[in-house]
C-alpha positions, 0 to 999 in steps of 0.5 A: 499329472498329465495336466500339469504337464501339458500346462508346463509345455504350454507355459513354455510355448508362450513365453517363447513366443515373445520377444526378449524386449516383451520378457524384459517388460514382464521382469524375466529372461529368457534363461528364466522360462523353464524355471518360471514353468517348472515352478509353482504358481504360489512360489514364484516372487517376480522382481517388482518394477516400482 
């Protein structure tokens, strides 16, 4: 449990590090972090850029 949180944090900590044009490339918001965090690796559907 604890792991899982230090994960969470740390996911948290990089992608607040990047600039809103980097999270726009990768499809995300800056108001998505913590849900992206908070959300199970096999959960999440990410918008597709095709």
């Amino acid at each position: 449990m604890i792991r899982v949180a230090r994960e969470r944090q740390r996911c948290i900590a990089e992608l607040s590090q990047l600039h809103d044009r980097e999270l726009s490339d990768l499809g995300i918001r800056r108001s998505d972090i913590q849900r992206i965090a908070s959300t199970p690796v096999n959960a999440l559907v990410l918008p597709c850029s095709c």
